[in-house]
N, C-alpha and C positions, 0 to 999 in steps of 0.2 A: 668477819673475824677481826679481832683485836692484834697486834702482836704487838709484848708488853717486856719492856728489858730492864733489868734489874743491874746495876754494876757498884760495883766498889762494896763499902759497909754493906749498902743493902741488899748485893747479892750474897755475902759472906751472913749474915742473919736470916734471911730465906731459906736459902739452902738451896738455889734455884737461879737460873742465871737470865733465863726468859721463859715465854708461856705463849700460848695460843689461846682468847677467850672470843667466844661466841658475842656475837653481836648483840646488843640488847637496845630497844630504843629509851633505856632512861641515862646511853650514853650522852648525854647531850654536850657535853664538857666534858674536861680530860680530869675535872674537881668530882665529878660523879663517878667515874672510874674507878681514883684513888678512893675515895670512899667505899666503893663495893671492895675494895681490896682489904680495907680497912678493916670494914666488918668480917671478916678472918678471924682474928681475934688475935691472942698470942704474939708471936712474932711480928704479924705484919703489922701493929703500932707503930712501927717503924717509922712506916710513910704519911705520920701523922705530924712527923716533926715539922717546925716553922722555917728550918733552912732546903728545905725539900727542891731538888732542881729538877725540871723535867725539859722533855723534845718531845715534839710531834713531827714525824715524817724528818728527824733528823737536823729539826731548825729549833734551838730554844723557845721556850714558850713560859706562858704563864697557866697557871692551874684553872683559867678561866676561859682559854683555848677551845675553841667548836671539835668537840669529832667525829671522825665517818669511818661507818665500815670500811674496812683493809686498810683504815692506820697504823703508821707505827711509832711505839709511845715508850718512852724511857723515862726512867728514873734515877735520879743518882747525888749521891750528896754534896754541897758544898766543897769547893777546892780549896785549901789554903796553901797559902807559900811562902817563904822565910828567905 
């Protein structure tokens, strides 16, 4: 299992704040994930944006990140501050 967290914008457009997904081995990368998410269609374009921030297991990462079953994977957009 995957467990997939959603916060800020893009848990307020989902409608959904995390998930439980089945393991699949074309996760090979955390870019292959966001991709299956992708194809959703609808709303989840979301995570298609180019400011797109993610964690694996809690540590920043980049979208080209290795993953393993019983990771945990977030998502969340860009911080800004004034």
């Amino acid at each position: 299992m995957i467990h997939v967290q959603y916060f800020a914008r893009y848990r307020e457009t989902l409608g959904v704040d995390s998930e439980r997904l089945a393991w699949e081995e074309g996760f090979a990368r955390l870019d292959d994930l966001r991709r299956h998410l992708l194809a959703r269609g609808g709303d989840w374009a979301v995570l298609g944006e180019r400011n797109l921030m993610c964690a694996r297991n809690q540590e920043l990462c980049g979208l080209d990140e290795p993953l393993a079953d019983g990771d945990e994977v977030a998502f969340f957009p860009t911080v800004t501050g004034g």
